[in-house]
C-alpha positions, 0 to 999 in steps of 0.5 A: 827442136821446137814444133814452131821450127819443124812447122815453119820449116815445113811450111817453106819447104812445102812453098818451094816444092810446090812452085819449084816441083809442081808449078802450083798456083798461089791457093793451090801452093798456099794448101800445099804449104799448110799440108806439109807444115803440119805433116812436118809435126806428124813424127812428134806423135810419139811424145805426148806432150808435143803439139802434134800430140795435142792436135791429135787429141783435140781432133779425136776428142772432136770425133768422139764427140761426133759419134756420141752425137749421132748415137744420142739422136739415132739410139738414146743416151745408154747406147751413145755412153756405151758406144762413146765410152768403148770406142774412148777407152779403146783409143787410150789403151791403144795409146798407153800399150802401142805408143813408140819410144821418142825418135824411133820408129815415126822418125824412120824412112820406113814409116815416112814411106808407108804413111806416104803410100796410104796418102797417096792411095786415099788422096792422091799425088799432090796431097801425098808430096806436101806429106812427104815434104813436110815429114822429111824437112822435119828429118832434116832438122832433127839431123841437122841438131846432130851434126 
């Protein structure tokens, strides 16, 4: 399925659980819809060349850029490469060793619930449900392909 469907889909699941479920207010429905549209890409992770893929490396690209920044201005340039260079070559060897085969592991309740419970702990309830919403109306649009 096209990323432009699971994020869609995930964006109208979210509207609906948030005004049927949680009764929210249009900003507060309009946050939870763009939280679970884009957690609706979140198990496409394991593939590459998925857009949630490229989202991911666009942001860590941004957050490497961050530290070599703060490095440059609190240690000089030597210590902004070495740390920079170490933590980038660390994040693409882990990437390259531990990314998991397609439809595996990401796509499973188990790691739906674990991802859900780390969400839960670090932002609470709601934050968490538009999670939850969006990983499994992505779920739920990879099994309807196989029906």
């Amino acid at each position: 399925m096209e990323w432009k469907a699971h994020l869609l889909f995930g964006c109208v699941c979210g509207a609906i659980v948030s005004y049927w479920v949680f009764g929210l207010g249009f900003g507060e429905a309009a946050l939870f819809s763009a939280i679970s549209g884009l957690s609706a890409l979140a198990p496409d992770l394991d593939m590459r060349k998925s857009r949630a893929s490229k989202l991911l490396y666009g942001a860590v690209l941004l957050l490497l850029l961050a530290i070599f920044a703060v490095l440059f201005f609190r240690m000089g340039l030597f210590a902004a490469l070495a740390g920079t260079g170490g933590v980038g070559a660390s994040l693409v060897l882990a990437d390259f060793l531990f990314r998991p085969r397609h439809r595996g592991v990401m796509h499973g309740l188990l790691f739906m619930l674990f991802c859900f419970g780390a969400m839960w702990v670090f932002f609470g309830s709601e934050i968490s449900a538009a999670f939850l919403t969006g990983f499994l109306s992505h779920l739920l649009l990879d099994g309807c392909l196989h029906l």
